[in-house]
C-alpha positions as CSV (number, residue, x, y, z in Angstrom):
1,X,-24.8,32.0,-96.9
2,X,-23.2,34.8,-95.3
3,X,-22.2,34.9,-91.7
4,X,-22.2,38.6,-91.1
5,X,-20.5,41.4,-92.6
6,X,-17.0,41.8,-94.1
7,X,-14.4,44.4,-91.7
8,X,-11.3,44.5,-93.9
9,X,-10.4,40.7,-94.2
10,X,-10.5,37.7,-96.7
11,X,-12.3,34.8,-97.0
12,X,-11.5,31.7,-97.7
13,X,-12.7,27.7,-97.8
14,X,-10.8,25.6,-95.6
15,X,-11.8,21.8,-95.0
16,X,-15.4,22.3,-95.1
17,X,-14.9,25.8,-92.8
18,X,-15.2,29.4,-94.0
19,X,-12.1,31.2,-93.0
20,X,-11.7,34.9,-92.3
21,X,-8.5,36.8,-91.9
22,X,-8.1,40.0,-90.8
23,X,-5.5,42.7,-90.5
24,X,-6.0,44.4,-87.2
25,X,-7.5,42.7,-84.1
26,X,-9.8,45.5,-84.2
27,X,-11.3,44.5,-87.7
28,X,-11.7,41.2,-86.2
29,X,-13.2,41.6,-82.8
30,X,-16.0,43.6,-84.6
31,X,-16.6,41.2,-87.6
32,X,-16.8,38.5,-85.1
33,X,-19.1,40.5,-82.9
34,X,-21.1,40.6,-85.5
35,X,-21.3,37.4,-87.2
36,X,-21.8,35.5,-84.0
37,X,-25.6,36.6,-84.0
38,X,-26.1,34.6,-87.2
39,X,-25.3,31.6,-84.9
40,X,-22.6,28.7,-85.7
41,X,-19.3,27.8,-84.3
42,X,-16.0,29.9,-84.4
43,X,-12.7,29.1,-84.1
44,X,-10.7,32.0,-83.3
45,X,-7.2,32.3,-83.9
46,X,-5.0,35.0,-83.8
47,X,-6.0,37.9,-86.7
48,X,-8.1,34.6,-88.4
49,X,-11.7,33.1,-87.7
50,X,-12.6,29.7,-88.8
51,X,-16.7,29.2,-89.3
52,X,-18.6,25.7,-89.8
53,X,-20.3,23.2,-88.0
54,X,-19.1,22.3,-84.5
55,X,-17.5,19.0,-85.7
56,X,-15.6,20.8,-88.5
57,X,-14.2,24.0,-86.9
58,X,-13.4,21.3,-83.6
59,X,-11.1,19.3,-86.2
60,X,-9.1,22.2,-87.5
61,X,-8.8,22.9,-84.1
62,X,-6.6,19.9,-83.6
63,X,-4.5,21.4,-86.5
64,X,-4.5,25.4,-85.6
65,X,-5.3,25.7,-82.2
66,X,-7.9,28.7,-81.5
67,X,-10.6,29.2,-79.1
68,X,-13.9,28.0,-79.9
69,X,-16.7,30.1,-80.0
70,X,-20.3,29.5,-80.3
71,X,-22.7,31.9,-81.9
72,X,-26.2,33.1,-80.3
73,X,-28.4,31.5,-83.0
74,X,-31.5,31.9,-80.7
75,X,-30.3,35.7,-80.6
76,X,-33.5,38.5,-81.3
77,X,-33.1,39.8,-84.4
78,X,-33.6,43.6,-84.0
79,X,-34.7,43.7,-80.7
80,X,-33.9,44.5,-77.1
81,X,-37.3,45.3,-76.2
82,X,-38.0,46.5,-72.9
83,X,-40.0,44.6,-71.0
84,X,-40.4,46.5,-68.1
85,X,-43.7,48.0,-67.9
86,X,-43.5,52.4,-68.4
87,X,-45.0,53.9,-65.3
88,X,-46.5,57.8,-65.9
């Protein structure tokens, strides 16, 4: 499974985590913008993203450092839909 698209960077497997790196913080900031609506946990380091469970990326945590992030997995796919009723 993918967790969103590719900007730039590599990907690796690292102790049960997927592990992104990135060249610019640019590349990054989008990727992760991104890949957060496919839900999970991040741990975001500088130029790298861990992804896995919440136990997983919380122990490499211990070993990197990082922020953790979680993911919207309860985000709408495709839609901000307005729900405000049109008056005319």
């Amino acid at each position: 499974a993918r967790a969103g698209p590719r900007h730039g960077g590599r990907r690796l497997r690292v102790r049960g985590a997927g592990l992104a790196t990135f060249s610019t913080d640019r590349g990054q900031a989008e990727w992760l913008n991104t890949a957060k609506d496919y839900g999970g946990y991040y741990l975001v380091g500088r130029k790298w993203v861990a992804v896995g469970e919440e136990r997983t990326v919380e122990a490499l945590r211990t070993e990197l450092g990082g922020d953790l992030e979680e993911g919207s997995e309860h985000m709408n796919p495709g839609g901000s839909h307005n729900k405000g009723g049109h008056h005319g």
